[in-house]
C-alpha positions as CSV (number, residue, x, y, z in Angstrom):
1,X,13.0,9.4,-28.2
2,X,9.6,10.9,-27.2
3,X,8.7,10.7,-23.7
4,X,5.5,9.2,-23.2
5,X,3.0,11.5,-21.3
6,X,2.8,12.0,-17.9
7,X,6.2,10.1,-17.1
8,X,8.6,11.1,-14.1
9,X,12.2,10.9,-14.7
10,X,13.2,7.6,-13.1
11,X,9.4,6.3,-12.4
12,X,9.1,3.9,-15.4
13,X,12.4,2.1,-14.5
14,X,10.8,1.8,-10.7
15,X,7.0,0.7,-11.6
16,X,8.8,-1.8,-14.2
17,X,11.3,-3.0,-11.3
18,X,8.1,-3.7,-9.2
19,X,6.1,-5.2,-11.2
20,X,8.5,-7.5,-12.8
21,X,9.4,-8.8,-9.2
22,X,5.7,-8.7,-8.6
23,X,5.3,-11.4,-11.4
24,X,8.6,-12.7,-10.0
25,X,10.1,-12.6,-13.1
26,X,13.8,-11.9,-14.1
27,X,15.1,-9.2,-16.5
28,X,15.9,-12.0,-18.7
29,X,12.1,-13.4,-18.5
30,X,11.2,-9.7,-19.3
31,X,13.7,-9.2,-22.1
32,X,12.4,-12.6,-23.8
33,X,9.0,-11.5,-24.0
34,X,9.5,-8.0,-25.2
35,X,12.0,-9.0,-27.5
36,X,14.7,-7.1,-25.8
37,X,18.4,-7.6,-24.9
38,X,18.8,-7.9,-20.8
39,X,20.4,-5.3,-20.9
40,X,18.4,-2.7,-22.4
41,X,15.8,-4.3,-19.7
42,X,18.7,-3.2,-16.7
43,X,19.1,0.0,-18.2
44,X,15.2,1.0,-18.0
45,X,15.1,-0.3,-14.3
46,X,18.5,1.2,-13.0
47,X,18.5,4.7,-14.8
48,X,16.2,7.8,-16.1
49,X,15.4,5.8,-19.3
50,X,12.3,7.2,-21.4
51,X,11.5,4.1,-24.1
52,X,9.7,4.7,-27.0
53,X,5.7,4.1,-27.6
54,X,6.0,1.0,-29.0
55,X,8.5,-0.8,-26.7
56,X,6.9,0.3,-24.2
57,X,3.3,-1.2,-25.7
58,X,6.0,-4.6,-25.9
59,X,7.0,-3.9,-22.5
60,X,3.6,-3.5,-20.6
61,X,2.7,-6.9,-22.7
62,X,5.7,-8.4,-21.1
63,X,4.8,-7.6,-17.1
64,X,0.7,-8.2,-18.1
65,X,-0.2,-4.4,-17.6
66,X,-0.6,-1.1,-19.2
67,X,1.4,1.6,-20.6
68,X,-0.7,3.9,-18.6
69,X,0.2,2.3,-15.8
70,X,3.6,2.5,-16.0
71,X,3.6,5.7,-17.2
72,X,1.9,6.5,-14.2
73,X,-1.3,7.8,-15.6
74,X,-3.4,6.2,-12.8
75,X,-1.2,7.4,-10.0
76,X,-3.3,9.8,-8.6
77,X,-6.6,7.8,-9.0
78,X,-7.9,5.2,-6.4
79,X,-7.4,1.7,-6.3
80,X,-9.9,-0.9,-7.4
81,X,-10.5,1.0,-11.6
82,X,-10.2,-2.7,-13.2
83,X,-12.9,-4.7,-13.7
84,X,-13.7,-7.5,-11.8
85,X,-11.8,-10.9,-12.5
86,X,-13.3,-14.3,-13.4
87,X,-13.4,-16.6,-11.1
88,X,-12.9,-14.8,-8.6
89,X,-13.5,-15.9,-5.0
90,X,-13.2,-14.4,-1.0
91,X,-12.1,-15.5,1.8
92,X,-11.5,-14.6,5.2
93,X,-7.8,-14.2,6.9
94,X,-6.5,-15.8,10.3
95,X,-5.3,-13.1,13.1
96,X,-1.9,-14.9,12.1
97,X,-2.0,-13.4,8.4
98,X,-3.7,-10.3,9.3
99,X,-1.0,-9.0,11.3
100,X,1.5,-10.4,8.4
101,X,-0.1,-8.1,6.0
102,X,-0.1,-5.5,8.6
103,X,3.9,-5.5,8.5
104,X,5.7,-3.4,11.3
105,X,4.4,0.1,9.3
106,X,2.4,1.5,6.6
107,X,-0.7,4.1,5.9
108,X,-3.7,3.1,7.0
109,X,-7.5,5.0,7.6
110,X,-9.2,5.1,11.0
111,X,-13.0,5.4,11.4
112,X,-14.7,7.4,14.3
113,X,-17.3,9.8,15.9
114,X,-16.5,12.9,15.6
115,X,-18.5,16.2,16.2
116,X,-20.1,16.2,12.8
117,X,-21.0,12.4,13.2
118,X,-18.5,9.8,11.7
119,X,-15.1,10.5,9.6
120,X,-12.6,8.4,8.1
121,X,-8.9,10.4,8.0
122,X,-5.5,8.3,6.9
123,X,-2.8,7.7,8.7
124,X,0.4,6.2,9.2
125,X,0.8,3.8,11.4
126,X,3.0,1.9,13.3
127,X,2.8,-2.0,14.4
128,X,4.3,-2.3,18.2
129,X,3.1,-6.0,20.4
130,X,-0.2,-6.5,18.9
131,X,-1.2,-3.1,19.2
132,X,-1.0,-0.2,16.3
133,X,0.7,3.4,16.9
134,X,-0.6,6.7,15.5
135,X,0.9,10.1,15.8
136,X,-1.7,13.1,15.6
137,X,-1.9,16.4,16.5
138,X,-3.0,17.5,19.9
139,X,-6.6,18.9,18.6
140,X,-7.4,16.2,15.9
141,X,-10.5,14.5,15.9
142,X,-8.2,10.6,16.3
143,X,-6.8,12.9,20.0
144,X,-10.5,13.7,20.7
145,X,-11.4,10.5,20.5
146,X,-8.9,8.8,23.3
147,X,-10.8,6.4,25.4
148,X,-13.4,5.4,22.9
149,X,-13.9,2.6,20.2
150,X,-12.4,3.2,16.8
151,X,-11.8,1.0,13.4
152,X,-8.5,1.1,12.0
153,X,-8.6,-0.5,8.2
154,X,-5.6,-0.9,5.7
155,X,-5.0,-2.9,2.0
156,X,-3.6,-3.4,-0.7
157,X,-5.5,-3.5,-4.2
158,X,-3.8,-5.4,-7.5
159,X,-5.9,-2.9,-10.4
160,X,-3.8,-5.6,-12.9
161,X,-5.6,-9.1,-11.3
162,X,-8.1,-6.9,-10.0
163,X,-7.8,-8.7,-6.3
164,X,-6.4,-7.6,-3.0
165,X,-6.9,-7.7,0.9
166,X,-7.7,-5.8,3.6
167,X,-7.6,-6.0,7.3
168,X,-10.1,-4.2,10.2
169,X,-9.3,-3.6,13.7
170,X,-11.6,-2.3,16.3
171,X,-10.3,-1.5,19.8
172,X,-10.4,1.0,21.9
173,X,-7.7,4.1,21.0
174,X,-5.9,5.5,24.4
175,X,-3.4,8.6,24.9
176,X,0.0,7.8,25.8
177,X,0.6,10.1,28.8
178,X,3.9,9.2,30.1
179,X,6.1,11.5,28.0
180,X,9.3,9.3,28.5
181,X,7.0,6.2,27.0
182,X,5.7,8.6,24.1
183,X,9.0,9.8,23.2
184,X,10.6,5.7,23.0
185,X,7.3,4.9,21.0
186,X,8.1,8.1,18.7
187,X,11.5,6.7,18.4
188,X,10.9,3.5,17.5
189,X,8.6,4.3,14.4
190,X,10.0,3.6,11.0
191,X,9.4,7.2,10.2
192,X,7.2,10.6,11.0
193,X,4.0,11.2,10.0
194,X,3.7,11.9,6.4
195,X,1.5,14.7,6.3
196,X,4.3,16.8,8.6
197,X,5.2,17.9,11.9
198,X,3.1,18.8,14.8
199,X,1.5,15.6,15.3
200,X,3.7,14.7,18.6
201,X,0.4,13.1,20.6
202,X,1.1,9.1,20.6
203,X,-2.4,7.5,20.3
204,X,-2.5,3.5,20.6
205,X,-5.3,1.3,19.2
206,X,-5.4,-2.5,21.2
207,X,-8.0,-4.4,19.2
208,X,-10.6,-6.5,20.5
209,X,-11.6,-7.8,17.0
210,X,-9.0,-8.4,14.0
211,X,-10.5,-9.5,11.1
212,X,-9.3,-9.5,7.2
213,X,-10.5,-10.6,3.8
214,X,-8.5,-11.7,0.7
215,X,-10.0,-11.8,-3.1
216,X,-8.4,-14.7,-4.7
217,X,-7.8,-14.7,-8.8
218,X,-7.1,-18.3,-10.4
219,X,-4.3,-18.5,-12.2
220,X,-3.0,-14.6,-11.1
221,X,0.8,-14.5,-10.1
222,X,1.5,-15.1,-6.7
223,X,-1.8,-17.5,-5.9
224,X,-1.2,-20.9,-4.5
225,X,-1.9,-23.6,-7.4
């Protein structure tokens, strides 16, 4: 068979893995709507399958997306390209579900002053007692800016629902000094910094303010009701 444009060996079987359990449907669900045996379904998910144009146009039907998308044609484009959904409505997150969104890690973008006025530069992070971890390099604008206010943001945007959430923290960011304290803190994170080594300086956000805002989609998978 033809393999669709811009497709990865192995990354249709992954985005069709996620996004079924994103609709928290089974293979057989999946296979029923596509008019597939469950089989077939297990073999797309599990191994370097490339499907045909037109089960895939049945298959992206199926999970309520795109062939694009699961092609991975909008990998390398930002978040937030579908329109906006009907009935659509916002609302603001406890500190309780922020820091349940947060998780214990992820990637994340902090804001601050630097010497060219402000800049906003991704990082990963890490969660440790109600305070957030960075690793950065000694000379970085997030080192140079130890001891003052900063905003730490982070989300998650649903392009197929077109709804998503996103939590803000603002605190002040300190150096950890104590070398035997940085090193435990390194070695607790789930892993190192993504964009490579020499970013050993352990920098700690503890917000004053934790705030976070959800876009709610009637009738989208995964709403309550």
């Amino acid at each position: 068979m033809a393999r669709p444009p811009h497709a990865a060996r192995g990354d249709i079987g992954r985005r069709v893995a996620a996004r079924r359990l994103q609709l928290g449907l089974s293979r057989e669900d999946v296979a029923l709507r596509a008019g597939a045996a469950p089989g077939y379904i297990e073999y797309v998910e599990e191994q370097s399958a490339t499907p045909g144009i037109s089960f895939l146009l049945r298959l992206a039907d199926a999970l309520e997306t795109t062939v694009h998308e699961l092609t991975g044609g909008t990998v390398d484009l930002p978040g937030g390209l579908g329109r906006a959904a009907r009935e659509a409505r916002m609302v603001e997150l406890g500190d309780t579900e922020c820091w349940t969104l947060l998780g214990d890690h992820g990637v994340g973008r902090v804001a601050l002053t630097h010497d060219d006025g402000p800049v906003v530069l991704p990082v990963n992070y890490q969660v440790l007692d109600g305070e957030v971890m960075f690793g950065t390099g000694d000379r970085s604008p997030l080192a140079r800016a130890a001891d003052t206010e900063i905003a730490f943001e982070t989300d998650h945007i649903d392009d197929a629902f077109s709804k998503g959430w996103s939590v803000l923290l603002v605190g002040t960011v300190r150096v950890v000094e104590d070398e035997d304290e940085a090193r435990r803190l390194r070695e607790m994170a789930y892993s190192t910094p993504w964009a490579g080594e020499g970013r050993e300086r352990v920098m700690v956000l503890a917000p004053r303010r934790v705030t976070g805002r959800r876009i709610i989609v009637a009738d989208a998978p995964g709403e309550p009701g």
